[in-house]
N, C-alpha and C positions, 0 to 999 in steps of 0.2 A: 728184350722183347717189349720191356716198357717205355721204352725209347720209339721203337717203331710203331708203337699204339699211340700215343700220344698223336703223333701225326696224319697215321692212317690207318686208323684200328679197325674200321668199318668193313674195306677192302681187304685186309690183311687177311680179317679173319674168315670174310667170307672164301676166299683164294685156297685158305689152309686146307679149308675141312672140304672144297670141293677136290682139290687134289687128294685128300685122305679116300673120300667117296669113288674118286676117280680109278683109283688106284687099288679098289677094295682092301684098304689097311683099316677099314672101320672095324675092327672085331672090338671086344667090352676092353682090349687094351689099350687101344687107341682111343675109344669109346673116351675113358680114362682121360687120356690125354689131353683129348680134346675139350671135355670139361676144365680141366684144370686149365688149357688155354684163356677159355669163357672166362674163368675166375680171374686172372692175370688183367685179361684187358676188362673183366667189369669195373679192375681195382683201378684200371689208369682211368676209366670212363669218368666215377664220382669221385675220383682224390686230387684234385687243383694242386699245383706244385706248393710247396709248405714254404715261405718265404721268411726273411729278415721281419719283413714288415708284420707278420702273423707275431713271431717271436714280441716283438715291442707292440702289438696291438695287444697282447695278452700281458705284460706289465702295467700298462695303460691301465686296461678293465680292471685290474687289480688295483687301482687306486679309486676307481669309481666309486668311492666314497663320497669323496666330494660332489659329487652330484647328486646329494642325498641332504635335503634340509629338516630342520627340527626333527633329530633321530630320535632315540628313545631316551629320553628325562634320567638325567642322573642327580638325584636330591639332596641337598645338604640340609638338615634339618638343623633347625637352630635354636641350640640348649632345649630344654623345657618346651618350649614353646611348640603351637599348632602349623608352622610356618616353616618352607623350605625356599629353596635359593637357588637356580641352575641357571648354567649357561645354555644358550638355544644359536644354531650357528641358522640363521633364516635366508632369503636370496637377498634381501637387502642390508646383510653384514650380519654380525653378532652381537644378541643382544642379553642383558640377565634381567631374569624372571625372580618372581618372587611370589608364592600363594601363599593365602591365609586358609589350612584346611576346612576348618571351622566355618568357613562364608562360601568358599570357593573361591574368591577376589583376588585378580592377577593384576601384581602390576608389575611393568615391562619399559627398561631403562637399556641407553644404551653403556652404562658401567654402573660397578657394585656404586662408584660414592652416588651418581644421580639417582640411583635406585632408592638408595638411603635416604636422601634428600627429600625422595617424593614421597617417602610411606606416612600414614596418619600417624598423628601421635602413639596409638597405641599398639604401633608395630615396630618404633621406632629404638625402643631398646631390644627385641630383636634382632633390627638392621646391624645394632652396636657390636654382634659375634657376627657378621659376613667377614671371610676370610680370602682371599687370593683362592685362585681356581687349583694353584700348583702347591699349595702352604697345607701343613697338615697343622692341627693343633694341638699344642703338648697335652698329653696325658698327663694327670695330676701324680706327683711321686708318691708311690704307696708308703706307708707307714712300715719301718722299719721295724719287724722282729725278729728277734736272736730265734736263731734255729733252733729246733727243738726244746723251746720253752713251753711249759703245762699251761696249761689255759689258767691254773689260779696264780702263776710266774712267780711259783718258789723254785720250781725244779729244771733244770737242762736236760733234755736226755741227748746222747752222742755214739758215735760209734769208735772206739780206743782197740787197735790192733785187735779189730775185727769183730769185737764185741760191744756189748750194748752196756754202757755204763750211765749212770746219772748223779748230777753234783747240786749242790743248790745254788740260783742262779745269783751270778758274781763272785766265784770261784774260778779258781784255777783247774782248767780240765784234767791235770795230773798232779792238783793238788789230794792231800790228804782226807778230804771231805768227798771223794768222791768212790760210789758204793758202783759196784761193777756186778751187773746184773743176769750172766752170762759167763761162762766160762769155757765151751768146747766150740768155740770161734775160732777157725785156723782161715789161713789168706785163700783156701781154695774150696774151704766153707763155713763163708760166714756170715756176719749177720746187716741187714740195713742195706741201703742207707734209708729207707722209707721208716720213718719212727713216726707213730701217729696216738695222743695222746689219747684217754677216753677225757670227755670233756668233764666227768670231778674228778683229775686230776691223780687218779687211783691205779691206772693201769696201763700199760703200752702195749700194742699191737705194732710189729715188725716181720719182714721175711728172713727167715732163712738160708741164703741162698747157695748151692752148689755149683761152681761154677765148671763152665767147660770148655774147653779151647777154642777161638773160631776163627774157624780156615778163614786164608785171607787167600787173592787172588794179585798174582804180581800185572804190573802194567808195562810198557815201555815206552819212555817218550823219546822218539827217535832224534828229532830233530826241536831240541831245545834251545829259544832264543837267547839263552844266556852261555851257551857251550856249545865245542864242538860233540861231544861224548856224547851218545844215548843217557838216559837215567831212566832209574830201575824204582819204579814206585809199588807202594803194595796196598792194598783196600781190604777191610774186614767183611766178610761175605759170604754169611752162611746159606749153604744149597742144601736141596731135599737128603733127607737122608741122615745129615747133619749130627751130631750130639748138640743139644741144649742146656743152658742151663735147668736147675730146677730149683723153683721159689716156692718156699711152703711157710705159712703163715703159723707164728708166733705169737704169746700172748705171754703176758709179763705183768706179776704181780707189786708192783714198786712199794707197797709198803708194808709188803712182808719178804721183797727180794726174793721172790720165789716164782720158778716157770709154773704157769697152769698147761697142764699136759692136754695138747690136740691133738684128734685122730689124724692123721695129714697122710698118710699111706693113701686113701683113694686118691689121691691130688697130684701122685710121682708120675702120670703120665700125661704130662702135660707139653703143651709149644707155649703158654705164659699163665702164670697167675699175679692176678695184684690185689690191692687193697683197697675199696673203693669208701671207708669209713665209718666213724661211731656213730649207735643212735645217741640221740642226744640224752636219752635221760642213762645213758651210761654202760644199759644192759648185756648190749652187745656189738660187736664189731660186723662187717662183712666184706667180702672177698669175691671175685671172679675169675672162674677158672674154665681155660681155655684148651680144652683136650689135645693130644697132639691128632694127629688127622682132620680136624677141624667136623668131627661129627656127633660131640657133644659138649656142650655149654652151660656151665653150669653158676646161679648166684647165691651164694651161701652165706649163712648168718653165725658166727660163734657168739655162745653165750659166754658172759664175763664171769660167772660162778662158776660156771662149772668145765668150760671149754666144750663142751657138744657143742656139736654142727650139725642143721639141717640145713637144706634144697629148698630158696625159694623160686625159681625155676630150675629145671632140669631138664633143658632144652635137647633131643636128640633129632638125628636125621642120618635115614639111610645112605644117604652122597655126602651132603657137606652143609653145614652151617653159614652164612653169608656175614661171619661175626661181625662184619666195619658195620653192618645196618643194624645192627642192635641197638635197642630205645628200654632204657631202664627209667623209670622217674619213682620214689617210696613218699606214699602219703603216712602222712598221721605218724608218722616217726618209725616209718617201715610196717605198719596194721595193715595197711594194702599197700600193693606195685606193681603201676603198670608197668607192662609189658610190649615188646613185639613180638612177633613169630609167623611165622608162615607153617602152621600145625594143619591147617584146614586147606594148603596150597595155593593162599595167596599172603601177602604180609600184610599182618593187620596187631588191632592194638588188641590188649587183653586185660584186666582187672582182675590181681591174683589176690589171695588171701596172703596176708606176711606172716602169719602162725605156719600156714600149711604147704604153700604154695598152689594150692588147687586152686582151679580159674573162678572167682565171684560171677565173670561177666564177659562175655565178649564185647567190646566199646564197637569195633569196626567192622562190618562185612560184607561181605558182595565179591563179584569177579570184577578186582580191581587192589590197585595198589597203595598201599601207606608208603611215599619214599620219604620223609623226613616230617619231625616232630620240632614244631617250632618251639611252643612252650604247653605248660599244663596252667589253667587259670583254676587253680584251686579253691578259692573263695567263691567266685562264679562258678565251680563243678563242671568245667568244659574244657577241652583241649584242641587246640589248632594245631593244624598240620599241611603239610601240603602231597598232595594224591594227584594219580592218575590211572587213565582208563574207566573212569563210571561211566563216561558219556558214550554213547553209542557210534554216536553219528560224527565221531571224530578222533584224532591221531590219538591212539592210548597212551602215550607218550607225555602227552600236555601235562603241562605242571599247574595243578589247580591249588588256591589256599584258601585252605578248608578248616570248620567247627563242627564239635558234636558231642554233646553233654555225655558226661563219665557213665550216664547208665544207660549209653548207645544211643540215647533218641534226640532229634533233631538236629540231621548230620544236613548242616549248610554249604554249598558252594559260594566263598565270597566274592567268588572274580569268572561268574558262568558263562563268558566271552568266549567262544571258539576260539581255541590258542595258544598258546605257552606264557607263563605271568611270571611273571620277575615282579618281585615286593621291595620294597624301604618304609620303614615303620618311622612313626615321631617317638621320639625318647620315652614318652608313658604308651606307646601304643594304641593311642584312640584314632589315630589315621595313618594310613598307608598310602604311597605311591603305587600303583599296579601297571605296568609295562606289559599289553599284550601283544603276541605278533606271533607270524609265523613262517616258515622259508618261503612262503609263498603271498605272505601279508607286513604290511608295513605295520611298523609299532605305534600303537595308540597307546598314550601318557592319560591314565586319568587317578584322580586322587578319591579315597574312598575312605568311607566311615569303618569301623572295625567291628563296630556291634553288628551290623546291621547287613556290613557291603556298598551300602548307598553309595553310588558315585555323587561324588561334592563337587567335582570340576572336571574337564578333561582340557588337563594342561597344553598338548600335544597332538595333533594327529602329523603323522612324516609325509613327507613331500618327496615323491620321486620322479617327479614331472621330468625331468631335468635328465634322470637318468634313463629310463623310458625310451625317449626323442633319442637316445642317443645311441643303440642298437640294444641295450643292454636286457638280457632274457630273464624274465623271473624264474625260479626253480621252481619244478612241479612236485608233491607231496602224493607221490603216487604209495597202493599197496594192492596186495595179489597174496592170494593162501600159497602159502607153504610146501614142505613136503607131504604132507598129510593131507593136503586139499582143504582143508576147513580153517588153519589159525593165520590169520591176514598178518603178513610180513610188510613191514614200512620202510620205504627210503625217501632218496632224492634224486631227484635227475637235476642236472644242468646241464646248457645246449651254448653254442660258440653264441655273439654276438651277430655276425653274419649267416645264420641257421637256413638253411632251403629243405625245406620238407624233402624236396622230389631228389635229394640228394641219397647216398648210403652214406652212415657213417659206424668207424669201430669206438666201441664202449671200453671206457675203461674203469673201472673200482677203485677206489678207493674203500681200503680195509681196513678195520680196527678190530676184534672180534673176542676180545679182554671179556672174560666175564665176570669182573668186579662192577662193570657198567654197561649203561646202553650208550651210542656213540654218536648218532646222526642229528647233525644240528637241527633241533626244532625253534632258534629264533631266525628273525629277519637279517640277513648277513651278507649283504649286496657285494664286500668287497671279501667272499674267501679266496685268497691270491692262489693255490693249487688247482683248484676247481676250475677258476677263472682263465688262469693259464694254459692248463690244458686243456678247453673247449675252446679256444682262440686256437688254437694250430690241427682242427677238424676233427673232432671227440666227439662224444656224450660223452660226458662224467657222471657216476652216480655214485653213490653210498645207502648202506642198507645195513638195517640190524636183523641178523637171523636167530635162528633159536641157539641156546648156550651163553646170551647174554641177559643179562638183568634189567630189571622193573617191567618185567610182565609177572607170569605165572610161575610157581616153584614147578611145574613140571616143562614151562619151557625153559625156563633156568637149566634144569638138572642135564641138558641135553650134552653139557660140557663135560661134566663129574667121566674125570680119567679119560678123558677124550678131543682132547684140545681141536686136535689135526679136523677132529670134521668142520668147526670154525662156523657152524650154520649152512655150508658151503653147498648142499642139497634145497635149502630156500632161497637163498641168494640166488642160485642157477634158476629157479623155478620163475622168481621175480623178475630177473633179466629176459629172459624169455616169452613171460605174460606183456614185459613193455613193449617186446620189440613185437610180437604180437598186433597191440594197439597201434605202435609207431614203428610201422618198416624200418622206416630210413637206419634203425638200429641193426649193427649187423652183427649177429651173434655168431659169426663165422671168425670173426677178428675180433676177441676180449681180452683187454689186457686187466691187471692188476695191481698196485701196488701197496705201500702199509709200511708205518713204523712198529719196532718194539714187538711185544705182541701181532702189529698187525704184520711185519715182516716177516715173522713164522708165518702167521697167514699164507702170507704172497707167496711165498717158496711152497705152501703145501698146497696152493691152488695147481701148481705143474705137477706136485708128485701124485697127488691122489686126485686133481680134477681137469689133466691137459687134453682129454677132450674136448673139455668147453674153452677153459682159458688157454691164448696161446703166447701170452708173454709178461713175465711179472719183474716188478725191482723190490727189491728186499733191503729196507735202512733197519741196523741194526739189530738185528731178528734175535730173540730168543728159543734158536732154533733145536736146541734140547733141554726137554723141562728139567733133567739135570743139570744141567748149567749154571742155569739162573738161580737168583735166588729165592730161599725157601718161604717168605714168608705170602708168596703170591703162588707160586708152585704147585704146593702141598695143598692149598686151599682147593684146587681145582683138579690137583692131579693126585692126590690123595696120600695117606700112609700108611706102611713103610714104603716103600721105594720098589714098586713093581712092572709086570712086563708091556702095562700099560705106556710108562712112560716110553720105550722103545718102540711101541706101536703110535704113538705119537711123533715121534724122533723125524724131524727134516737130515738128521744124519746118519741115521739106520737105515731111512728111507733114500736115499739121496739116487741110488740107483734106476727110481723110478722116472728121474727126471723126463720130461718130453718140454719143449718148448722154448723159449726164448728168456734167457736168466740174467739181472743184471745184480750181483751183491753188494752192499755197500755200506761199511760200516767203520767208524773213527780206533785208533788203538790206545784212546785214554778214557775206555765207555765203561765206566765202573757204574754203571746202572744195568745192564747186560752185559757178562765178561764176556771179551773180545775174541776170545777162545773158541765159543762158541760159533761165529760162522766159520774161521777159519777151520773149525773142524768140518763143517760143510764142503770146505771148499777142498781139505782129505780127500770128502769121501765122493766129490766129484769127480776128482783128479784119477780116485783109484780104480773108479766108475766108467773112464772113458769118457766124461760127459763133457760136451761143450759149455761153456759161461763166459759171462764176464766180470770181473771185479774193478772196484774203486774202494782201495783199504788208507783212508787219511789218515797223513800224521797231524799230530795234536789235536784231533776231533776228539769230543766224547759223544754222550748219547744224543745230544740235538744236534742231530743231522738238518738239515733245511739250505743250509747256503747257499749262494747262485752257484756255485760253480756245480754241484751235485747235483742241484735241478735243474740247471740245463742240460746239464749227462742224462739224467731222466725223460728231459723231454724228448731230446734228439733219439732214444731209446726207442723213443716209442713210434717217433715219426719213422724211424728205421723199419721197425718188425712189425707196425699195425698197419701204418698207411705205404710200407714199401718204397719209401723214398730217401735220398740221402738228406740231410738237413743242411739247410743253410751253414758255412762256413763263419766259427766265430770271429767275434771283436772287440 
């Protein structure tokens, strides 16, 4: 039918439906029909046959790099010094650069020795550390100490068939000088290896630990270059559910040879505890213990007289704790410690008391996010950080780096540029590089004072003239509310090179939907070769973060807790919709999907729970049952013990629901998501009746990406989106 549309769709169709008319077969069956005809030849109307040439025009754009000058500043700061050194690739060749932060004063050679040659004297030992642009420079070798030597380096302490002994240092570790500090150490519970002195040399703090078996997961490498024979490999690999070890903190009196007894019973239910160190005047040690479910956190202090322990935070949460973003820093030798937390429903910093753990202060607040704590400038009373979201009138996303004195006030923006900032500090930190841009803006390079923010130079602004002229589309920074109508969801679109408005085209996603992070690239990125690729063979491409992923708010975070399968996938639909809204030519009739890892659960659960909307997904190595996988990302999200949650999550509980167009595809050496896992998908399709298709490589593991797979994906999609056979490969 799309054969004869091509030619003569105009007539064809007027002929069909007058015959239908003629004939009175128009009833709402035919009615039916007849639409779906319309549909058929609308699709032959706006889909141009998908050629070779689309194919290699899309590798092409994908290098359109090069058509990209002075990109964004990458600094090599030299020793001590106010002064960096970058290469700049400009249209008339490649030249290096040299600023003096301190003046601003660039000077621009076209190699490191002419560079050197031209600087003032007093930049000139400077110029004397320039290194090759490919050379790293040795690190200096650290001073060599004997393991577990006391800080006053009389004593060793060791671990001897599982127990905690100590000799005096320069002794024989089974000589007769050696006093054994422990004694109910067996091989499946016992003590160390973490032995941590108190600094006078009086006491040791070590774990306990009991240990517990863990599952390992076999592999097969089918086709091994070195044999004809399969081999049979195995990976340690603990899933939800799991037994863990269990580490409980010891304390050890060295010179009376005598354990001090700690309460360590609230501590057995745990997924980890460690030891994070002595205060220095000796008192006490502390510890961080990581509950199992991931829904309370807790930093604890033992005292060295007496072994009591109290809570200097005691962080709970009804879902889950985000423990990787935790931000501890102890002033005053543990008297206060900052904190982070999301207690008030955004993350922010906090000023506890270290006697009580009660909060002195809140440092940061607003509806907005603390993602990362550079350092604490303790003598100045201020801490930097980098934030997003304060700004109203722009992507809450953007990474700003930010000051604001320890007792909350004068919270500065150093980098207040519309845009995402990328830093490099000089060695004392009195100047920074600040790199801003954004998918939609080229990177400006400029150098900045650190007190202040002042910009001191702007080393760089990018040059895309070049690429521009040449068809190449910027991405648009579009957002649209949600499912709730009110909280603005962000992505990106990207549009072929050869874009015609007046065209229709089908969308396709790109998924990641992991809630350890947010996903959608907020820098300048002209050459992302996926993106690129498929809007060259007549796409829109987008990507979009919905609720269930991180650095917004802890209630849109929480949207994931035991609920992987919804993936955002109610705003993402609402998003897609409000564009094509704006921009016709998007045609939400035809959405395809695809996604690694995580985002390949995704794509498979876009057809089970959303093939309404979506009508074709490919799935690279999907962690398609939260049991499966493994536990230390799992549990975090899907919670503990091991309940009916995760089956209601399950792409293979679910697999029944299938509608739409499936391609799976995943390596059989992917010890980062066991392999097991789709092929149990592909059970319970099979058992399902359901149509698919698979691509199961041997000696793949989890970086799936190679041409041979993404051209399987492309042609995927030119098949089931745009209705055409693709070009024959080469």
């Amino acid at each position: 039918m799309i054969g004869i549309c091509v030619f003569d769709e105009y007539k064809l169709k007027f002929n069909l439906i007058m015959f239908f008319k003629k004939k009175k077969y128009l009833t709402i069956k035919y009615a039916s029909f007849i639409s779906l005809l319309a549909l058929v030849f609308h699709v032959g109307e706006i889909s141009a046959q998908v050629t070779r040439a689309d194919y290699l025009r899309g590798e092409a754009q994908a290098r359109c790099a090069e058509k990209v000058y002075s990109a964004a500043v990458r600094p090599h700061w030299l020793g001590d010094t106010h002064c960096f050194w970058y290469e700049n690739r400009e249209r008339e060749g490649v030249f290096f650069c040299l600023i003096d932060a301190e003046t601003g004063e660039k000077f621009r050679a076209e190699s490191r020795e002419e560079l050197a040659r031209r600087l003032p004297k007093r930049l000139r030992e400077a110029a004397s550390l320039l290194v090759p642009a490919d050379a790293e420079r040795p690190e200096p070798e650290p001073e060599k100490v004997e393991p577990g030597l006391s800080p006053d380096g009389r004593r060793i302490a060791y671990i001897r068939d599982d127990n905690v002994y100590v000799r005096p240092a320069g002794t024989d570790p089974n000589g007769p000088e050696a006093v054994r500090l422990t004694t109910d150490g067996t091989p499946g519970d016992g003590y160390g290896p973490d032995l941590q002195w108190s600094p006078d040399s009086k006491k040791l703090a070590t774990l306990k630990i009991r240990r517990a078996e863990t599952r390992r997961i076999p592999l097969i490498e089918s086709s091994p270059a070195y044999r004809k024979q399969p081999v049979l490999q195995w990976r340690d690999y603990a899933k939800p559910g799991d037994v863990l070890d269990v580490r409980l903190p010891v304390l050890l009196d060295v010179e009376s040879g005598k354990e001090i007894p700690l309460d360590t019973d609230p501590y057995r239910r745990q997924y980890w505890l460690f030891l994070t160190g002595w205060r220095a005047d000796s008192r006490a040690f502390t510890f961080e213990y990581n509950e199992r479910g991931h829904q309370r956190y807790v930093v604890a202090e033992a005292d060295a007289a007496t072994g009591a322990i109290r809570h200097l935070a005691d962080e709970r949460s009804a879902t889950f704790i985000h423990y990787g973003r935790n931000f501890r820093y102890d002033l005053n030798d543990g008297r206060e410690m900052i904190w982070s937390s999301e207690r008030d429903g955004w993350r922010h910093l906090y000023l506890l008391d270290g006697r009580t753990g009660e909060p002195l202060r809140q440092i940061t607040r607003g509806e907005w996010v603390v993602r990362q704590v550079d350092r604490v400038d303790e003598a100045g009373g201020c801490v930097y950080f980098f934030a997003s979201g304060f700004n109203p009138d722009e992507d809450p996303y953007n990474l700003h780096y930010c000051r604001i004195a320890l007792d909350g006030s004068g919270f500065t923006d150093l980098t207040p540029e519309n845009g995402n900032h990328r830093v490099s500090f000089s060695a004392d930190r009195a100047y920074f590089t600040d790199v801003c841009s954004r998918p939609d803006l080229p990177p400006v390079s400029r150098v900045r004072r650190t007190s202040d923010g002042a910009v001191m130079a702007v080393a760089e602004r990018c040059d895309i003239g070049d690429l521009t002229a040449s068809g190449w589309q910027m991405p648009e920074v579009f957002h649209a509310p949600g499912r709730d109508g009110r909280t603005e969801i962000w992505g990106n679109i990207y549009r072929p090179s050869n874009f015609d408005p007046s065209k229709k085209y089908p969308v396709i996603e790109k998924i990641y939907a992991g809630p350890h992070d947010s996903h959608v690239d907020k820098d300048f990125l002209p050459a992302h070769h996926l993106h690129t690729a498929l809007a060259e063979l007549g796409f829109i491409v987008v990507t979009i973060d919905g609720m269930g992923t991180a650095n917004r708010s802890k209630a849109f975070h929480d949207v994931c807790w035991r609920n992987l399968k919804d993936a955002g996938f109610p705003d993402r639909i609402a998003w897609i919709r409000a564009a094509a809204e704006k921009y016709p030519y998007m045609d939400t009739a035809r959405v395809g999907i695809y996604g690694w890892s995580a985002g390949g659960q995704n794509a498979l659960a876009a057809l089970l729970f959303h093939h309404d909307f979506y009508k074709a997904a490919v799935s690279f190595c999907g962690c398609h049952d939260n049991r499966m996988d493994k536990i230390w990302w799992n549990e975090q999200w899907m919670g503990y013990p091991v309940g009916e949650a995760y089956s209601a999550s399950s792409n293979v509980d679910n697999a029944w629901r299938l509608k739409g167009k499936l391609l799976l595809v995943n390596g059989e050496l992917d010890d980062n998501v066991d392999p097991a896992s789709t092929l149990q998908v592909v059970d319970a399709l099979v058992r399902a009746n359901k149509p698919f298709e698979q691509l199961y490589l041997p000696g793949k593991g989890h970086g799936l990406g190679g041409a041979f797979e993404m051209h399987r994906m492309y042609d995927f999609f030119v098949r089931h989106l745009l209705g055409q056979e693709p070009p024959a490969w080469e």
